[in-house]
N, C-alpha and C positions, 0 to 999 in steps of 0.2 A: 048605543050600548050593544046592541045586536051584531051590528059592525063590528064591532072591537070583540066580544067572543068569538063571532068564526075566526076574525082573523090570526085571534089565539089559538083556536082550534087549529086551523090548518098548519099554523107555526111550529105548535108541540105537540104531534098526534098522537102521541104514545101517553100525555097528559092529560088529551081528550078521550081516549080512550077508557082510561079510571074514572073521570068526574062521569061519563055516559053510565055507567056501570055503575055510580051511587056505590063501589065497595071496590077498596083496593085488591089486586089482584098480588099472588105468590111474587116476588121480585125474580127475576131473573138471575142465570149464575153470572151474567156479567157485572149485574147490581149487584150481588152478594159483594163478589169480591171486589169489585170494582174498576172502573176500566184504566187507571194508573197503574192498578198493579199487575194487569193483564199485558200491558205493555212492558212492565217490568219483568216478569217472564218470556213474553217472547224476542225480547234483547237479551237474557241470558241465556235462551237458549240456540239464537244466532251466534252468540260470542263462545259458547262452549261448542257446536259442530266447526265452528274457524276455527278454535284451538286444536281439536282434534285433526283437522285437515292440516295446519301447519305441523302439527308431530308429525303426521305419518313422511309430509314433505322432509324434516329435519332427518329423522329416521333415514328414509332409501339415501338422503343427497351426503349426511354426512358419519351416522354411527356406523350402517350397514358396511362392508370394506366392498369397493371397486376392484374387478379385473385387474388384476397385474399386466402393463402394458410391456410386452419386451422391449427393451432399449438397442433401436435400431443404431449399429454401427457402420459406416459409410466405407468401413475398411476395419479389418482386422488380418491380425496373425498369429499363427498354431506352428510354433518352433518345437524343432526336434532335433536338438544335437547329435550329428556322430550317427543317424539313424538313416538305412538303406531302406530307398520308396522304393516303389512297386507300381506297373503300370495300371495305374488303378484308380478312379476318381468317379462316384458315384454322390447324387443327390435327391434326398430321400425325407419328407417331415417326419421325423423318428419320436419327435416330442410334441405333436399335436396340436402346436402354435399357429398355424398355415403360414408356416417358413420351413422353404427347403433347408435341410439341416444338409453336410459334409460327412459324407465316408471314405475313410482311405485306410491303408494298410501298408504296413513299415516293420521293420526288425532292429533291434537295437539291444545289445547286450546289457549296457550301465543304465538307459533311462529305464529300459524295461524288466529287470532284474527281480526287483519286489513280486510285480503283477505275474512274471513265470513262473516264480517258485511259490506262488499261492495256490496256482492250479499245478505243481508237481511237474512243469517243463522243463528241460534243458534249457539251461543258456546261451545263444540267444532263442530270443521264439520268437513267433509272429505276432502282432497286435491290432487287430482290430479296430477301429475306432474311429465315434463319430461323435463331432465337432458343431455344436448351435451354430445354426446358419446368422445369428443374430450379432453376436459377437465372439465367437470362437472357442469357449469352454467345451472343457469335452461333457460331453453329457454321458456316457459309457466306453466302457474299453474289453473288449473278449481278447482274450490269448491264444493262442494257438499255436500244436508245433509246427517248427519250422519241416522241410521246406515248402514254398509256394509255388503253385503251379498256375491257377486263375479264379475270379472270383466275381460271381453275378447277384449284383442288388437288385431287388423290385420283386420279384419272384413270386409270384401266387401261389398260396397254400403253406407258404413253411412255417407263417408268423402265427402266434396265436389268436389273430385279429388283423388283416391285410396281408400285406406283400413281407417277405424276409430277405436275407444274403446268404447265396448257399457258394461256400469257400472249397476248394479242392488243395490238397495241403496233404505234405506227406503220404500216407496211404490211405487218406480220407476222406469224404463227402463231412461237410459241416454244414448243418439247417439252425444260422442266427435269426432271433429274433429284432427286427430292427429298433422297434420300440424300447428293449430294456439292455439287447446286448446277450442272453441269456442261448445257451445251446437248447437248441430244436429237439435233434436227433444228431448222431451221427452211426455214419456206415463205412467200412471197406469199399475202397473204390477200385479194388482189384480186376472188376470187369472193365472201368471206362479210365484204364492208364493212362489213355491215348486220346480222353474225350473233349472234343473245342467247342468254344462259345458261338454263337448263343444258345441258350439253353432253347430246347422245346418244351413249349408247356401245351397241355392239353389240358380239357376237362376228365372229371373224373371218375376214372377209370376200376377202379376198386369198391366203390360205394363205400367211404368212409366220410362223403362231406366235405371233399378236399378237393381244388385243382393237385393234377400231377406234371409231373416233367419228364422228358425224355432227353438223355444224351449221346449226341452222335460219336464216333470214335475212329480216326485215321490218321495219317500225318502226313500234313499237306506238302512237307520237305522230302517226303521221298523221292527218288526217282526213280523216272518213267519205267525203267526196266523191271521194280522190284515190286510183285504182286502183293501190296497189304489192304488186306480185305476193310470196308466200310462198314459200319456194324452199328447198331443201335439196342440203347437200355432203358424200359420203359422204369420208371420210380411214386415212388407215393410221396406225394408231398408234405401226406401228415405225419409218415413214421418212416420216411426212408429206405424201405424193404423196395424190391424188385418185385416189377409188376410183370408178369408170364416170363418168355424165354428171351436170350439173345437173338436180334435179327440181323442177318447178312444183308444187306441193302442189294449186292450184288454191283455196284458199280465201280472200279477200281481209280486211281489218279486224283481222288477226290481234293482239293485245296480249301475250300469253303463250302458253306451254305446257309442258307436262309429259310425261315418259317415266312409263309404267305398265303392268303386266304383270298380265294377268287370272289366274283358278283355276287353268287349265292350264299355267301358264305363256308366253302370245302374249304380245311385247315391239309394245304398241302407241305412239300419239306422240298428247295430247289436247293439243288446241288449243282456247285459251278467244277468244273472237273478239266483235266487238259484236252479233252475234248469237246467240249462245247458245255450247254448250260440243259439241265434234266431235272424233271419233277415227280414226286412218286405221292401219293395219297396218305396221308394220316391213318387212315380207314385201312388201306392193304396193309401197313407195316401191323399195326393193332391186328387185323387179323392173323399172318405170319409169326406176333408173338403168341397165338392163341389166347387172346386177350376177347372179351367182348366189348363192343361199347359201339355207341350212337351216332358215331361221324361218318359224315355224308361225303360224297366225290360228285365231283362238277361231270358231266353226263357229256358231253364235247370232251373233254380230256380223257374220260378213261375208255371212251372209243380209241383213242389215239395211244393210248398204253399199252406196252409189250404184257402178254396175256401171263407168261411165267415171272417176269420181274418187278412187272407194274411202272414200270419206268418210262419217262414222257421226252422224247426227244425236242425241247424249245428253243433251240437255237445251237446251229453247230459252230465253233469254230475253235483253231489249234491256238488261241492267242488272246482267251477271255481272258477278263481284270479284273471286272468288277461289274455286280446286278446292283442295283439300287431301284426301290419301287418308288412309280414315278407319284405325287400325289397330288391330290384335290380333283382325280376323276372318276367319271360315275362307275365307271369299269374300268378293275385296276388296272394298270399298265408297268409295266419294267423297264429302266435302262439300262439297257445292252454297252459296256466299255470293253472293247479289246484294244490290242497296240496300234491299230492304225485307225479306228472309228468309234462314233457314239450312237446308236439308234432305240430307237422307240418301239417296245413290243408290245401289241394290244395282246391282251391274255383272253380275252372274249373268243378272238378267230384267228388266235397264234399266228398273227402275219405282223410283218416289219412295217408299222408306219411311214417312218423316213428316217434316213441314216448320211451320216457328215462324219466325212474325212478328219482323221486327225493324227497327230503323232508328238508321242514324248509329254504326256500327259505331266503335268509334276502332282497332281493331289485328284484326290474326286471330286468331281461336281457336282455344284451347288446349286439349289432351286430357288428362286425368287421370281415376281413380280416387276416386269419391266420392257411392256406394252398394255395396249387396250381390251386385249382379248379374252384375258381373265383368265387364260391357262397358263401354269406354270410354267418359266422359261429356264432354261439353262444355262450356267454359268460355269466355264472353263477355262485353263490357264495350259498353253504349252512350252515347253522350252524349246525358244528356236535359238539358245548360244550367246558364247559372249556375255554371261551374267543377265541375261534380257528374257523376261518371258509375255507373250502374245497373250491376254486376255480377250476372250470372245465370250458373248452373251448371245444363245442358238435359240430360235423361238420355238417354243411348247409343241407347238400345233401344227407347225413344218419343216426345222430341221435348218432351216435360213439362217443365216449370223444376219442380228440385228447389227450388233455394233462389237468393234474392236478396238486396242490398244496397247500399247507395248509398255513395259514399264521394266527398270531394274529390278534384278532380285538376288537372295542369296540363299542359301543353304538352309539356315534354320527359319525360313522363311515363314510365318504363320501361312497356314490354308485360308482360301477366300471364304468370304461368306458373305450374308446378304441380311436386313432387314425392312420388315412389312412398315412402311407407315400409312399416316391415318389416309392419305390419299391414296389408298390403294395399289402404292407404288414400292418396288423395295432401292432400298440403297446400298450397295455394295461394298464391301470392306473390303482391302486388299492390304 
């Protein structure tokens, strides 16, 4: 018998427990309620946090509404009957999608008739407008009078939020916003009749919070005998006023020029002229407009600058073409094209790397990827007759023709060009 109680005891210890104790003790809240039903609570309340995790799932996956995805088209087109283009084709994400959208400008009497006489134009006018890079709808149209002179998208400072397109047009400066289409500002462009692309942009020179622009002014058709001065207009980007006075650059002949910023960062201004190729400081012309501002000059160069003009003699010659800066090195470099050569100028120690013979260019040359050495090579096309042009591929680094090839050509011939692939080689289009 003694046996068979412990062994009960040790069995049921929570029953040995009361019988030791001669008096039941309080029941527990598990014995209250009981343990079926404690069970039964905590399966409902497993099955009601599943339900709740399943709504919240239903919710995001099917009531909440998903991104609109734009519907990529593989090809579209934006007709415009009877309507005279413009050399002009800019691309720009205007609608915030991360697709480059289409800008272009045209004139057309009947399509665009409505949209002039809404803004009180003559007929015809000019029209503005950009096209969803996705399938072709215009997403905006600005009007404008006619005539057209030239017109730059990307621009810092004119948009109310990024970049805008500021249009030259009849006797006017126009600051569009590319996002909606809407005029910026506009201004008389009475000072810069005469003013060619591309714009100069600087920082901000007024303290309004705004990149500014300056525009150069000459005409690169004249000839050599008839003295018309080079001149520059500094602008405000946010409100299109004139920022200090007009500057004489002082250099006559001028055809072209380009914005370039050397090692240190100096935002200098080269001018390709029939005399050879010259650079003057951002910083002297801002001071000459009696303008204040912050920009630096490269300390080698303006040892080398005419102490009254500011102007940097970087290469002479009676039969320059074309500068292009050369890219993907540590310090910039320029290529040099006149009528009979192409060479390489380091801008660090204004000396000629290496220069190769050439003649009867048909296009500029193109950069690409095409040896081992990881500097960009050059790629050029000459006309040597007969319907037949010589392509030559010149290496980066010395000036050598890697490789050459003759091929037919004609007139409207596409310019060459080249593409990066993954193996770090480019491929060449002709």
């Amino acid at each position: 018998m003694a046996d068979a109680s412990g062994s009960g005891f040790e069995a049921e210890p929570l029953k040995g427990g009361e019988a030791e104790g001669g008096v039941s003790k309080k029941k527990s809240c598990a014995e209250k309620l009981g343990l079926p039903h404690l069970t039964g609570w905590r399966t409902a309340a497993f099955l009601l946090s599943l339900f709740l995790c399943l709504a919240v799932v239903f919710a995001f996956s099917f009531i909440l509404p998903c991104p609109v995805r734009p519907q990529y088209f593989s090809t579209w087109n934006h007709t415009l009957p009877d309507a005279a283009t413009y050399d002009f084709l800019a691309v720009e994400d205007t609608n915030e999608d991360k697709v480059l959208d289409v800008l272009f400008i045209y004139k057309d009497s009947e399509a665009s008739r409505n949209t002039c006489l809404s803004e009180d134009l003559s007929i015809p006018c000019l029209v503005l407008t950009a096209a969803d890079g996705t399938d072709g709808k215009t997403l905006w149209k600005r009007p404008l009078a006619a005539e057209f002179d030239w017109v730059e998208c990307g621009v810092k400072g004119l948009g109310r939020q990024g970049t805008g397109c500021l249009v030259a047009h009849a006797d006017n400066l126009t600051a569009v916003d590319k996002k909606t289409g809407e005029v910026r500002w506009q201004r008389s462009r009475s000072t810069v009749l005469n003013g060619n692309l591309p714009l100069i942009t600087t920082q901000d020179l007024n303290a309004d919070k705004a990149d500014d622009f300056a525009i150069l002014s000459y005409n690169p058709e004249a000839p050599s005998f008839t003295s018309i001065p080079t001149e520059l207009v500094f602008f405000s980007g946010k409100s299109g006023d004139q920022i200090g006075s007009k500057v004489n650059v002082g250099m006559d002949g001028v055809f072209g020029h380009q914005q370039f910023k050397t090692a240190s960062g100096a935002p200098y201004l080269l001018l390709l002229t029939k005399s050879g190729l010259y650079a003057v400081s951002l910083q002297h012309l801002t001071k000459m407009a009696n303008v204040t501002s912050a920009l630096k000059e490269e300390k080698s160069w303006k040892e080398k600058s005419d102490r009254n003009t500011g102007l940097i003699s970087l290469y002479q010659s009676d039969s320059l073409k074309r500068v292009m800066v050369f890219p993907g090195s540590s310090s910039p470099s320029l290529l040099v094209q006149t009528d009979s050569s192409v060479s390489l100028l380091h801008t660090d120690k204004l000396k000629i790397a290496w220069s190769t013979n050439t003649s009867a260019l048909l296009s500029a040359p193109t950069f690409g990827q095409f040896n081992k050495d990881g500097i960009p090579d050059i790629m050029i096309e000459e006309d040597i007759g007969h319907k037949t042009k010589r392509v030559l591929v010149l290496s980066g680094s010395s000036g050598v023709v890697l490789w050459e090839m003759n091929l037919l050509f004609w007139t409207p011939s596409p310019r060459p060009g080249s593409v990066l692939t993954l193996n770090t080689y480019s491929h060449s289009i002709l």
